[in-house]
C-alpha positions in Angstrom: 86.9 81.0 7.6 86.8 78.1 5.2 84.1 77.7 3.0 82.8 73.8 5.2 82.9 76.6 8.3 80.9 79.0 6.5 78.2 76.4 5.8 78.0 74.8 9.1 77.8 78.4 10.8 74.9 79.2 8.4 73.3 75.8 9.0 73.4 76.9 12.6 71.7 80.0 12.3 69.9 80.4 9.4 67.1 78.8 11.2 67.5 81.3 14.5 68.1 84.4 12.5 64.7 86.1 13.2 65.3 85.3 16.4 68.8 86.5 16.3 67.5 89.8 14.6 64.5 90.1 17.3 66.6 90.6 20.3 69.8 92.3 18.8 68.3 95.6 19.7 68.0 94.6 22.9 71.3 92.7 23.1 73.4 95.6 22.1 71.8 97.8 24.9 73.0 95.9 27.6 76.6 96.0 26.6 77.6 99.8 28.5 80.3 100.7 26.6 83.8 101.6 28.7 85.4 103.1 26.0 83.8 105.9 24.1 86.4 105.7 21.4 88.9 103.8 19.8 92.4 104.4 17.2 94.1 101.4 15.5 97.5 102.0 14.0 97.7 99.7 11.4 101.2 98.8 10.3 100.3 98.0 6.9 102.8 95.3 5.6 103.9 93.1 8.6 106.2 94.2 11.5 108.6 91.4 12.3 108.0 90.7 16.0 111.4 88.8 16.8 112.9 92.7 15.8 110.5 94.7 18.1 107.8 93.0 21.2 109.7 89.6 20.6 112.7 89.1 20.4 114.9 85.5 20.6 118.4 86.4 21.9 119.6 82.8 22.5 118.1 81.9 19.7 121.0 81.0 16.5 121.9 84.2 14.6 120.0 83.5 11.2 116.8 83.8 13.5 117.4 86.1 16.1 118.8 88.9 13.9 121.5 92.2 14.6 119.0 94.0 17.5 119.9 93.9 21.2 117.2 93.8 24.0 116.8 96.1 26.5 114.9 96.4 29.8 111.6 97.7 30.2 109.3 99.0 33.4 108.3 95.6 33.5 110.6 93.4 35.3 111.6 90.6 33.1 110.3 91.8 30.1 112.8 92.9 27.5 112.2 94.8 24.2 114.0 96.1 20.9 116.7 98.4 21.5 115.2 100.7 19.0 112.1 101.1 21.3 113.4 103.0 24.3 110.3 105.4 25.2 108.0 102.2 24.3 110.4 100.3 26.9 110.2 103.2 29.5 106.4 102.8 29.2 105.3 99.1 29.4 103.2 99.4 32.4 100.8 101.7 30.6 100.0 99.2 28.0 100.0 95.4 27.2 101.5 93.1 24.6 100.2 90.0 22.9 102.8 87.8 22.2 100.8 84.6 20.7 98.2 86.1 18.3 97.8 84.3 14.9 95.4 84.0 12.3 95.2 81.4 9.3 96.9 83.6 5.6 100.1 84.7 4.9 98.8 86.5 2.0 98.9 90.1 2.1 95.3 90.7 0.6 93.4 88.5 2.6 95.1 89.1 6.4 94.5 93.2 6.2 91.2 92.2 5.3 91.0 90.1 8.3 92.9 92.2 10.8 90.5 95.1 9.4 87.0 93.1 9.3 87.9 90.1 11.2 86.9 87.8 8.0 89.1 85.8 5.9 88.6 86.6 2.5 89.7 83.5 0.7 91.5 84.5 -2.7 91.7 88.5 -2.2 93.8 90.2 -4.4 94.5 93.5 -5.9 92.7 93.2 -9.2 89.2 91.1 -8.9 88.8 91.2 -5.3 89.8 94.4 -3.7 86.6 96.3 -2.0 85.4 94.5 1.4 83.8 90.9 1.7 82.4 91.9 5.0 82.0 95.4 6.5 85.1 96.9 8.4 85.5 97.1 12.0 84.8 100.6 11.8 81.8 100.8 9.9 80.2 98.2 12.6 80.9 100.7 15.0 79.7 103.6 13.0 76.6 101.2 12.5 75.8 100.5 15.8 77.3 103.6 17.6 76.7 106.4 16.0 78.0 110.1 15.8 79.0 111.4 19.5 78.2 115.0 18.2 76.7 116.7 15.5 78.8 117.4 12.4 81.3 114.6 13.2 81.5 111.7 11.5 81.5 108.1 13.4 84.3 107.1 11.7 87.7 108.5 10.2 90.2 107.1 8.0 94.0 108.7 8.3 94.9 109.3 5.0 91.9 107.4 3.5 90.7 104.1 3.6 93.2 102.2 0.9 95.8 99.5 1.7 98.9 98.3 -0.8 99.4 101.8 -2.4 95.5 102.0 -2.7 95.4 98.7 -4.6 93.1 97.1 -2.0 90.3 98.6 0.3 89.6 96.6 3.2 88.4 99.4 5.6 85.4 100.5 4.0 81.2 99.3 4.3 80.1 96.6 2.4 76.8 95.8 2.7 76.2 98.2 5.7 75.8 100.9 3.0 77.5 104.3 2.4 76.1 105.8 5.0 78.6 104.0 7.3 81.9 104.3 5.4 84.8 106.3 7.0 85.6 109.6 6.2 88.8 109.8 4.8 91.5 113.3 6.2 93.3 113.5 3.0 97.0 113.5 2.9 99.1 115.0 6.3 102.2 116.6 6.2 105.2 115.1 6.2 107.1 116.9 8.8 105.8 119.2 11.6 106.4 122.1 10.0 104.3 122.0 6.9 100.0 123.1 6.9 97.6 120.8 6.7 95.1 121.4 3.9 91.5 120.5 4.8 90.3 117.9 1.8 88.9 120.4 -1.1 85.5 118.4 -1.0 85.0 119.6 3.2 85.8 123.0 2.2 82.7 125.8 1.3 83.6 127.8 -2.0 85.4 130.4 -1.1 82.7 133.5 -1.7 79.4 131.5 -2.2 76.7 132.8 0.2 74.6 130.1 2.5 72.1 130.5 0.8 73.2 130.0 -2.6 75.1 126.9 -1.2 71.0 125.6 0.4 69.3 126.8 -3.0 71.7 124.1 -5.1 71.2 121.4 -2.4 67.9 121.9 -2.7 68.0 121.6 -6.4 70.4 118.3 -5.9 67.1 116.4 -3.7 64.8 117.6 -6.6 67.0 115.9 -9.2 67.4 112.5 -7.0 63.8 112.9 -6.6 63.5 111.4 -9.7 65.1 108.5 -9.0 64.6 107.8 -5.3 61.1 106.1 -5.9 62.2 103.2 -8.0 65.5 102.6 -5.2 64.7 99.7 -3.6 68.2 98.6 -2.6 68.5 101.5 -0.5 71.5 102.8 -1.7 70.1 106.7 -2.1 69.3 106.9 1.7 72.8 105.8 2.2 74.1 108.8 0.3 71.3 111.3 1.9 73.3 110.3 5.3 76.7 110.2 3.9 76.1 113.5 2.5 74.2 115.2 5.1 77.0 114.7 7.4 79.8 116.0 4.5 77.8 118.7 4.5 77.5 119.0 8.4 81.1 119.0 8.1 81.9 121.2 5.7 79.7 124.4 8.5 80.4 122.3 12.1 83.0 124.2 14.3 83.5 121.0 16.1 84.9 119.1 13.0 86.7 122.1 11.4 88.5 122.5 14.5 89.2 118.6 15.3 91.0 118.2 12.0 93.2 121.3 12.1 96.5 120.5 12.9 97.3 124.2 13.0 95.4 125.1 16.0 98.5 122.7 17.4 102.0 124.2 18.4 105.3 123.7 16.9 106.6 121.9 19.7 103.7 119.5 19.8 103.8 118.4 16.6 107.4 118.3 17.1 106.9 116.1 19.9 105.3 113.5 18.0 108.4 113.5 15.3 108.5 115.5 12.2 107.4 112.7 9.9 104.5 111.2 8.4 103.7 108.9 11.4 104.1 111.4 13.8 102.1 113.8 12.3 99.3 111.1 11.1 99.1 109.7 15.1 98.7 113.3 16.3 95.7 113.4 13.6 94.2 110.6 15.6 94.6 112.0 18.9 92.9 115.6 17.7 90.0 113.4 16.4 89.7 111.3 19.6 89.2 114.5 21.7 86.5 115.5 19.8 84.9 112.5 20.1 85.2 110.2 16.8 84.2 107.1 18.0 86.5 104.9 15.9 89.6 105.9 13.8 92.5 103.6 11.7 95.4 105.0 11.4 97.4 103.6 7.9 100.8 104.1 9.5 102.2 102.8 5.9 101.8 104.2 2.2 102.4 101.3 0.6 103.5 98.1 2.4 106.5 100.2 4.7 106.9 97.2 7.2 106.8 94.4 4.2 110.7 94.2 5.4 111.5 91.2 2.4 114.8 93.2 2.4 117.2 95.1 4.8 115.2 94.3 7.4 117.5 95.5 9.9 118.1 98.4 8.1 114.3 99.8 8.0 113.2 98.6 11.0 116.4 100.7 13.1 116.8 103.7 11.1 113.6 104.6 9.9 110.3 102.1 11.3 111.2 101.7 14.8 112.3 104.9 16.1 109.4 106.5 14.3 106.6 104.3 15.8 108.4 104.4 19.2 107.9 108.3 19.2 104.4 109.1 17.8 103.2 106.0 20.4 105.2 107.2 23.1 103.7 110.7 22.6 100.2 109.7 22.1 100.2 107.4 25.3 101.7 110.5 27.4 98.8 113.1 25.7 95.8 110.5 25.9 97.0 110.4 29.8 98.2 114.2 30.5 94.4 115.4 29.2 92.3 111.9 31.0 91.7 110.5 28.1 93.5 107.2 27.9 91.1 105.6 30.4 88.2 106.1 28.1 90.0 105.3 24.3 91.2 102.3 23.5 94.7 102.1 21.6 95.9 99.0 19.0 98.7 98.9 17.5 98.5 95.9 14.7 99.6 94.6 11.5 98.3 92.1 9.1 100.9 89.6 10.4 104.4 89.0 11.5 107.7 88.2 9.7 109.6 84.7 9.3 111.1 83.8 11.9 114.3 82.8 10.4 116.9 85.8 7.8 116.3 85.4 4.1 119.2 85.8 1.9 118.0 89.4 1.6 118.7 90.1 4.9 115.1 90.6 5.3 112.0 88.6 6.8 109.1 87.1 4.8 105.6 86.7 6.0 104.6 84.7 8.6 100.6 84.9 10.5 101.3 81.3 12.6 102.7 84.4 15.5 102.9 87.9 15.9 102.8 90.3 18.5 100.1 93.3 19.0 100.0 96.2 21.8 96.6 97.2 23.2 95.8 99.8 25.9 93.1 102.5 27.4 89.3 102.1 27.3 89.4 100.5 30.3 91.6 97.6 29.9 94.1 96.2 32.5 97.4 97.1 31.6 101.3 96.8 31.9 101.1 93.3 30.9 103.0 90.9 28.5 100.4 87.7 27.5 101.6 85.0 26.2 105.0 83.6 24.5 105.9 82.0 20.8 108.4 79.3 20.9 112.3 79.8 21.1 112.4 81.1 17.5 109.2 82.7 17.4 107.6 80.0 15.1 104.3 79.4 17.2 102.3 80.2 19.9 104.0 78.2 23.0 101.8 79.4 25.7 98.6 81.2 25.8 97.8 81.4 22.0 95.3 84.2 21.0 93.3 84.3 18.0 93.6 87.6 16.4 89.2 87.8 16.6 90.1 87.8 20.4 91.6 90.8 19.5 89.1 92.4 17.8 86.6 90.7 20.4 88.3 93.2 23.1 87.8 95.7 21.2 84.2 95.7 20.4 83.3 94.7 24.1 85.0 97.5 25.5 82.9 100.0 22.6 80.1 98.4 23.9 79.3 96.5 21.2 77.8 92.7 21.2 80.1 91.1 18.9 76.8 88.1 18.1 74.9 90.5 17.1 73.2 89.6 13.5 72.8 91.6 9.8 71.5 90.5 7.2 73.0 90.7 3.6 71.5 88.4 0.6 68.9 86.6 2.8 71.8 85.2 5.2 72.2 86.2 8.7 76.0 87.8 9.3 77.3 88.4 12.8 79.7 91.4 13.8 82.3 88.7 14.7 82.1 84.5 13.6 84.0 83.8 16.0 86.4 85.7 19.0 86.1 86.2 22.5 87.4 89.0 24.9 91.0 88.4 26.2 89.9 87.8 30.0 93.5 88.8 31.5 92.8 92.3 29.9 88.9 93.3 30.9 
């Protein structure tokens, strides 16, 4: 959003904002949510759509690279070669083939993709918490816990981007209160334990009521403080820390987040790695009910593919995604869940269409691709096309806020709906509509 839009948009609404803030209650209640959940993967880095959704065959080799198409449940469509259980699967799911956004820069598209918000000079040093809240702090906001003890909304690890340089999925001005709870690192291969994060685990020995006597003391000594917070910052934490602490005692989240309680051969099933293992996280925590969880399927910039691109994506990136997805669309269906959780698969951008000398791909957001199913969306369908070497949307372009549109209609959630930060109204989405061919 650049900074003439910004003004304009304000112009436009400043004047309505009481308005705007008068009827959001009531707004928000007519939109009946379909989905009761949703999971994002986030490929964190930018996965090169020509070498996966996209791919140019007859396009000249420095663009359409070493991969081979092959056929997929939906007749004409044609994917990677390194996606074969994703191929055997497109009719449970659809793929975006003309979504864009306006930054090539690392920084400020994951903080679009995860807020729907340019952020205009982002970086890793001076501007690296949120400019506007997440996506899933809005729907913590305005949704809510499903159940007590579990949190609205969980991160998988935690909520940092770039090697933790960046945080993008966290609150802003929403307060604490509404920032994700984070599961802590997950094994690496299906064999090894998770351990629960040491801050959601009681001391081992201390008594319950030792454990309420020292809370008790804690709300004396904010006491003290409490009366002169006028930014509301301490009844953030009170809710941020009642429901750590619902956590910590609650069967129901104790039980979501143990991957032990799953067998060998499931775990197995989603591939002994880190993405299988994180995406079977997200699938535990969507049974129990978390309304809203990302999924950082990257540690630090994995699908950044600058170099030996081919490489990466064939050996390691594709054939892991194409499992733990696979697997996760086959579980949300087996146990009826798909119909009522919505599934994205995203990253920040896509790669250059044409080879570096690095035999890799650099960034490009004028066209990627993005896979979205369940909560109630129409699926086994392939939207829109880039041109012969993937450069631009040719037909059918979608603005990734389209995206993100879908998603919040299908939560229930009015994406004109109004907040206030610093005296100037802020909606959930500036702009974005809901992809019609999918709802």
């Amino acid at each position: 959003m650049t900074n003439q839009s910004r003004r304009r948009f304000f112009l436009q609404t400043s004047g309505l904002a009481a308005g705007a803030l008068a009827t959001n209650s009531a707004r928000a209640a007519v939109a009946e949510p379909v989905a009761k959940r949703a999971i994002v993967l986030f490929l964190q880095g930018g996965c090169s759509q020509l070498d996966s959704w996209d791919l140019k065959p007859n396009a000249p080799a420095e663009y359409r690279g070493e991969f081979d198409s092959i056929a997929t449940a939906t007749p004409g469509y044609r994917v990677s070669e390194h996606l074969p259980m994703l191929a055997a699967r497109t009719n449970q799911f659809n793929v975006l083939r003309s979504v864009h956004h306006g930054t090539p820069s690392h920084e400020a598209a994951i903080h679009w993709v995860l807020t729907g918000y340019d952020y205009p000079g982002a970086n890793t040093t001076t501007k690296n918490r949120n400019d506007k809240p997440s996506v899933g702090s809005f729907v913590a906001k305005v949704r809510g816990s499903s159940k007590p003890g579990l949190p609205a909304y969980f991160c998988v690890p935690d909520k940092g981007q770039l090697g933790d340089r960046v945080r993008y999925a966290d609150s802003h001005f929403l307060g604490m209160a509404y920032s994700p709870f984070e599961s802590g690192p997950i094994p690496i291969d299906a064999e090894s334990p998770y351990r629960v994060p040491q801050p959601l685990v009681m001391f081992r020995d201390m008594p319950l009521t030792r454990f309420d006597e020292r809370q008790g003391l804690l709300q004396q000594l904010d006491g003290f403080r409490r009366e002169a917070d006028a930014s509301g910052m301490m009844s953030g934490m009170d809710l941020f820390r009642r429901t750590a602490l619902d956590m910590i005692n609650h069967p129901v989240t104790q039980a979501a987040i143990d991957l032990s309680k799953e067998t060998l051969a499931t775990r197995q099933r989603y591939g002994s790695n880190k993405f299988g293992q994180r995406v079977l996280m997200a699938r535990r925590l969507a049974e129990a009910g978390v309304p809203f969880t990302l999924v950082n399927l990257a540690d630090n910039q994995d699908w950044d593919t600058h170099t030996n691109n081919f490489n990466s994506m064939k050996t390691r990136l594709l054939p892991l995604l194409d499992r733990a997805v696979a697997t996760l669309l086959d579980e949300l269906t087996d146990r009826g869940l798909l119909d009522s959780t919505l599934v994205a698969v995203v990253s920040e951008f896509g790669r250059t269409p044409k080879i570096n000398n690095n035999a890799g791909r650099d960034h490009w957001s004028d066209v990627f691709s993005v896979m979205l199913t369940g909560g109630g969306l129409k699926r086994g369908q392939v939207l829109g096309t880039s041109n012969a070497r993937a450069e631009i949307p040719q037909d059918r372009p979608i603005h990734y806020n389209d995206v993100l549109a879908t998603i919040y209609q299908q939560l229930g959630i009015a994406t004109d709906r109004v907040f206030m930060h610093e005296g100037r109204p802020v909606p959930i989405l500036y702009q974005g509509t809901p992809i019609p061919e999918l709802v």
